[in-house]
C-alpha positions, 0 to 999 in steps of 0.5 A: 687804348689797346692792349700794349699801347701807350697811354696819352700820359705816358706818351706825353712823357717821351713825345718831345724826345722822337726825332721830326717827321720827315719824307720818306720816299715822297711820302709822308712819316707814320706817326711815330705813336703808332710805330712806337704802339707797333713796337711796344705789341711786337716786344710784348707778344714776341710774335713774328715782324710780319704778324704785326697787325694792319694798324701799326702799319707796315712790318717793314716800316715799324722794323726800320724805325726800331733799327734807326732810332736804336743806332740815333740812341733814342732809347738811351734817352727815352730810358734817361729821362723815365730813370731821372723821372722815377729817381726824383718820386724815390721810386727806384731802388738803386739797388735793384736797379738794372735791366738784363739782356742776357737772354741768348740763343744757343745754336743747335751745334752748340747744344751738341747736335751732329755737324754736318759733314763729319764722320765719326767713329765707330770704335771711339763712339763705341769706347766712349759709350762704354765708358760713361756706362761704366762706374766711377774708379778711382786713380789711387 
């Protein structure tokens, strides 16, 4: 077993739960252990898609898999029955129990980088800079 990659015991745990092998294309499936390997490498290393290694299988494919298998809910389930597991040996704390996907990616523009195609000012860049230059004075 590699780095990232799941354990026999701990594919035995959501093995029953992946969808049947089917055709694609004429073909054959891959196997689904070694797309979930796939996806397990990608989300550990945050590398690119197509930096996958060879032995996954091709990026595209592990991709699609993800995609499908999100929008099937298959991870709702694989994640109802890990929290079930856990929940029945007392190890969660419901407490502190959550998962945060808050992790969100400002554009540029939104960080204040120029936007294209407008002008600005001189004298309100000018008055403005002059104005955070200057001290704090009070109203009163």
């Amino acid at each position: 077993m590699r780095r990232h990659e799941l354990s026999d015991a701990q594919w035995e745990l959501i093995a029953d739960l992946m969808p049947r092998a089917g055709r694609h294309g004429g073909g054959r499936w891959r196997d689904h252990r070694q797309v979930v390997n796939g996806l397990m490498w990608k989300l550990c290393t945050g590398a690119q898609w197509r930096d996958l290694p060879e032995r996954y299988g091709p990026w595209h494919t592990v991709y699609e898999r993800l995609t499908r298998w999100r929008h099937e809910g298959l991870f709702d389930r694989i994640l109802d029955r890990l929290w079930l597991k856990l929940n029945a040996e007392g190890l969660i704390d419901l407490d502190l129990w959550c998962i945060d996907s808050t992790s969100v990616r400002a554009s540029r523009s939104a960080a204040g980088a120029r936007k294209k195609g407008i002008r600005r000012s001189r004298t309100t860049m000018r008055l403005a800079s002059r104005g955070a230059a200057s001290a704090a004075r009070s109203t009163w």
